[in-house]
C-alpha positions in Angstrom: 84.6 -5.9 180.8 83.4 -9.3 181.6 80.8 -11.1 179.6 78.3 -12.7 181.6 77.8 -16.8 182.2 74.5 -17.7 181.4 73.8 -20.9 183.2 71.4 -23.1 182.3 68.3 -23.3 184.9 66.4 -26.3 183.5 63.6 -26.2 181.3 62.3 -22.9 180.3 59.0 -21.5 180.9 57.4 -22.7 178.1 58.7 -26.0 178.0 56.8 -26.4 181.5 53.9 -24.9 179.8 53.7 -27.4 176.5 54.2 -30.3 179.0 51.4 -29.8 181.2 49.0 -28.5 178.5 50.3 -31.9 176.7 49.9 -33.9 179.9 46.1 -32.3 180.5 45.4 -33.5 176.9 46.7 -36.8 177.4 44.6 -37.2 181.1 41.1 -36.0 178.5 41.9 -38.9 176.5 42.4 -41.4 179.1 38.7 -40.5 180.5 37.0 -40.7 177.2 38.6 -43.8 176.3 37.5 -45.2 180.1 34.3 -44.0 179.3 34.0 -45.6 175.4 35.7 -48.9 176.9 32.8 -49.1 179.4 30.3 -48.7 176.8 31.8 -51.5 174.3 32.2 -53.8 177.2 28.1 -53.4 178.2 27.3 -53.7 174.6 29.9 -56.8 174.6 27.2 -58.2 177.1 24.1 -57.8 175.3 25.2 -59.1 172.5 26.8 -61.9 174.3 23.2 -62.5 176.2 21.9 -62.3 172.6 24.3 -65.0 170.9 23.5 -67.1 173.9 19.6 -66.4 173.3 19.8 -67.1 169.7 22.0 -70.5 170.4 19.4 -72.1 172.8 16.8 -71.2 170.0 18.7 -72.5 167.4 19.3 -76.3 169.0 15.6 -76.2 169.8 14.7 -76.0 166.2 17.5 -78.8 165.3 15.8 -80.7 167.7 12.4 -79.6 166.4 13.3 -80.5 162.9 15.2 -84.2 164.1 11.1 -85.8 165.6 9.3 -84.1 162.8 8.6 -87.4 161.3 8.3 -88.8 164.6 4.7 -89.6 165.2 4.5 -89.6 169.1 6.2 -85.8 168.5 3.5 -85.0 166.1 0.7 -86.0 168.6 2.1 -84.2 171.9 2.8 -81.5 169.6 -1.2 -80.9 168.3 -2.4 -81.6 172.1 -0.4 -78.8 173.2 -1.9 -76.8 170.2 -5.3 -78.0 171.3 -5.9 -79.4 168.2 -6.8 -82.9 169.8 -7.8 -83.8 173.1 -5.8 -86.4 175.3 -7.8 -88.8 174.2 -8.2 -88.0 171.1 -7.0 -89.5 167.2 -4.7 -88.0 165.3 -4.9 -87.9 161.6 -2.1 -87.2 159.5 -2.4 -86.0 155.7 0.4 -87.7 153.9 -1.4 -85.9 150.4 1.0 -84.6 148.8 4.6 -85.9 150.6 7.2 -87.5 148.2 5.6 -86.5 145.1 
């Protein structure tokens, strides 16, 4: 008697089956990372928007702080505090500054 050939097919059944349970896993992970990549990129934003925010506020201090001992600064400055009137004088206490 003749032994039978077995000839080979191509991949076996559960070959098949760990690739496309492997390829389903790999297609999950693909959607949550889109998903987490969106959400980093809109937090990216905000705190882009707030860098930007805290910049603008930051130069107007420097600037702020660069006419603080200019007197025409000092006076615009208490008229839009309502301290004096347009008109008005301005006294400034020096008491107390470069003691």
């Amino acid at each position: 008697m003749k032994k039978a050939k077995k000839t080979r097919r191509g991949p076996g059944f559960i070959t098949t089956l760990v690739l496309i349970v492997l390829m389903a896993v790999i297609g999950i992970e693909l959607v949550q990372m889109s998903g987490e990549l969106k959400r980093k990129k809109a937090e990216e934003a905000i705190v882009s928007a707030q860098v930007q925010q805290v910049t603008w506020e930051n130069e107007a201090l420097k600037s702020a702080l660069e006419k603080a001992g200019d007197e025409e600064f000092i006076k615009d400055l208490a008229r839009e505090q309502g301290y004096i009137e347009s008109n008005g004088r301005l006294f400034i206490d020096v008491h107390g500054i470069g003691d």
